[in-house]
C-alpha angles and dihedrals in degrees: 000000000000112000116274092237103065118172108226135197124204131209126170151169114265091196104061108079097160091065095072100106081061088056104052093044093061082044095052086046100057102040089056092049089052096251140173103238117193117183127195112246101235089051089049099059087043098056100038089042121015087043096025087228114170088235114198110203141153084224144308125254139197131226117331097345104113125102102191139152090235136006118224117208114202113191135037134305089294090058091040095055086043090053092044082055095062104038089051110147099356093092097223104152115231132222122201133213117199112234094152149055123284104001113194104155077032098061100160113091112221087240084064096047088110093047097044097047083052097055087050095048091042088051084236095135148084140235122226114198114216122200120233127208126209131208128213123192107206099226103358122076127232105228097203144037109325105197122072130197093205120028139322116220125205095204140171116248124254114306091349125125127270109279128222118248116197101207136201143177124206082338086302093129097230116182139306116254112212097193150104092284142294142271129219106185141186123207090259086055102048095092094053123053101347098056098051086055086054100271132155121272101237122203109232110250095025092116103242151103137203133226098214116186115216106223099337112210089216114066093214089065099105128172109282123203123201138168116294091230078063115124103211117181126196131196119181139216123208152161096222083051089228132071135197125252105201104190110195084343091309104126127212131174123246136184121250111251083035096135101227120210131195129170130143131299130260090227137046125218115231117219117191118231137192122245111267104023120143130205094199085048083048095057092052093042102046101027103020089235113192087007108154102225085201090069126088 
């Protein structure tokens, strides 16, 4: 049984007003159970003035400034991703609410908050540990955030040619690839980006990574998984002279000849979830995976 008095940070989706009734509900829930309630700032504002909501909170937070038992993600993948960036290395494990669409990485439906918020409070629940990967850029500084949860993607910028990525793997040179970017892919990840340009789909917690061209010029590129202790370095070629990085889908802007590493990250994101829960149930559910169209 998990302690009555539960610390608890929320992230959410500014853009999803019609959701407001959800959020209220896991509100409701927690301020009847005692607990600690923590609101990002920006989702704050949204939801006690866009939306004109009576929120009841211990306080709101920016950025990474939040010290909590569990994070709540309300929203969809996007939101969930957002909310893994800020929690990093501080092993806060993270649940998320579906507000979305698909929901892969938010995988409890608003209808199940009740239920949800029980099983953590109950302690009938798991903890799943994703692994992160980090990106360097030898010379030139990431603004941002430099670990992702799901993929980072080498990428060309805009209508400019395909650019040329000279590609190794633990300083094994192997290939380069003459194509629209690269994608460099977790587990987590495999479902997202990776899989609409034809990669694997990779069981979490199998160890690995995968290397996934986007629109390869040569027809004998194919998809590559290694090892995820695996130190892999990038360098581009391009016409514009610069590329884009998109780590979990944030863009930032890079100089051609900048040597690019990635390897894995020295921390995991915990995501909570609920008994009984399948991955292999997940795929056919959310992305009817193996489904035969032909059958009614």
């Amino acid at each position: 049984m998990a302690s009555s008095k539960l610390r608890f940070a929320i992230f959410g989706n500014e853009y999803q007003p019609k959701k407001s009734a959800s959020i209220s509900s896991l509100l409701d829930y927690l301020n009847e159970k005692g607990a600690e309630i923590y609101i990002e700032r920006i989702f704050y504002d949204f939801l006690a003035y866009a939306q004109n909501l009576k929120v009841q909170a211990t306080g709101v937070f920016d950025d990474y400034n939040f010290d909590v038992d569990y994070v709540i993600s309300m929203g969809g993948d996007g939101t969930f991703l957002k909310a893994a960036s800020k929690v990093g290395a501080k092993n806060i494990p993270i649940m998320g609410i579906n507000m979305g669409r698909l929901g892969f990485l938010a995988d409890v439906l608003p209808n199940e908050i009740p239920e949800a918020l029980d099983a953590i409070y109950e302690g009938k629940f798991k903890i799943e540990d994703h692994s992160v990967i980090r990106i360097e850029a030898d010379g030139e500084p990431i603004e941002g955030n430099p670990f992702a949860l799901n993929d980072i993607a080498i990428l060309k910028r805009d209508n400019a040619s395909m650019i040329s990525i000279h590609t190794s793997v633990n300083d094994e040179y192997l290939v380069t690839y003459q194509a629209d970017g690269l994608i460099v892919t977790t587990p987590t990840g495999s479902t997202a980006y990776s899989l609409s340009n034809g990669g694997p789909i990779m069981v979490p917690q199998s160890g690995i990574l995968c290397l996934t061209p986007v629109a390869p010029h040569s027809l004998n590129i194919r998809p590559i998984v290694i090892k995820d202790d695996s130190v892999i370095t990038l360098t581009v070629e391009s016409r514009s002279h610069n590329f884009l990085v998109a780590i979990d889908g944030r863009s930032e802007k890079l100089r051609e000849g900048t040597m690019v590493t990635i390897r894995k990250a020295p921390y995991t994101i915990k995501i909570v979830k609920r008994l009984g829960q399948r991955y292999f149930s997940t795929l056919r559910e959310k992305m009817m995976w193996g489904a035969d169209q032909r059958q009614e």
